[in-house]
N, C-alpha and C positions, 0 to 999 in steps of 0.2 A: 707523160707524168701525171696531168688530169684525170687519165683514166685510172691509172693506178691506185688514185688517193680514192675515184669515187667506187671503185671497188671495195678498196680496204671500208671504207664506210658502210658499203651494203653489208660485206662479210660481217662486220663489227654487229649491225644493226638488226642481223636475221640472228645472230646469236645471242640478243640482249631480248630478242621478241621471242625466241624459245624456250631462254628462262624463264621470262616474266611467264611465259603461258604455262610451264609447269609448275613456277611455285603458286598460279591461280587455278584457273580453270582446269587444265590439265590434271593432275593431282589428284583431282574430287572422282568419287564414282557414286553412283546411289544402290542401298543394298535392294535385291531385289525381291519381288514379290515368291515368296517358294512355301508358304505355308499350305498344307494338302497335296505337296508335291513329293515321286516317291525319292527318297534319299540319293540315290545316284544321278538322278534330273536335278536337284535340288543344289546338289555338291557343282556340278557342274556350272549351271548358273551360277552360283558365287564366283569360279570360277572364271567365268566370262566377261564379269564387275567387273575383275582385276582384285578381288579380296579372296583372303583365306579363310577356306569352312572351317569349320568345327563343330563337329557333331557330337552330340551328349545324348547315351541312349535313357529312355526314360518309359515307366510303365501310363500308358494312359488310357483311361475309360472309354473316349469314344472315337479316339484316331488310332486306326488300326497300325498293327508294328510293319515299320520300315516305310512308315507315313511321316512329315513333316507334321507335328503340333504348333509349333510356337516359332518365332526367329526374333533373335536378339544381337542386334537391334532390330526397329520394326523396317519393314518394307519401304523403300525410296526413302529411306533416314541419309543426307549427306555423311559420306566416310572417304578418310584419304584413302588411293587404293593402297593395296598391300594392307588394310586392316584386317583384323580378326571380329 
């Protein structure tokens, strides 16, 4: 009977330590470093964060096309995953 209850208390207590760890730590990812990176490397990495790219194509003067310019938000910005 003792082992039972001190089961049901581990059980209990690895499921209240894996919420807590996903509504904290777990959750978070940091976006990654992809500017000058070419768009399908770049896609990918966000990908790997656990976030979704989005890509907006744009004419620019001195990054050549199908190059990363800019990323918004910037590089290692905390973001919950599954963000945009």
């Amino acid at each position: 009977m003792l082992a039972a209850w001190i089961a049901a208390v581990l059980v209990v207590a690895a499921v209240v330590a894996a919420l807590a760890w996903n509504a904290g730590a777990g959750r978070w990812t940091s976006a990654p470093t992809v500017v000058g990176m070419d768009e399908a490397g770049a896609t990918q990495l966000v990908r790997e964060a656990e976030l979704v790219p989005m890509v907006v194509d744009r004419r620019h003067d001195t990054i050549p096309a199908g190059r990363v310019a800019e990323s918004d938000p910037p590089a290692q910005t905390k973001l919950t995953k599954a963000a945009r």
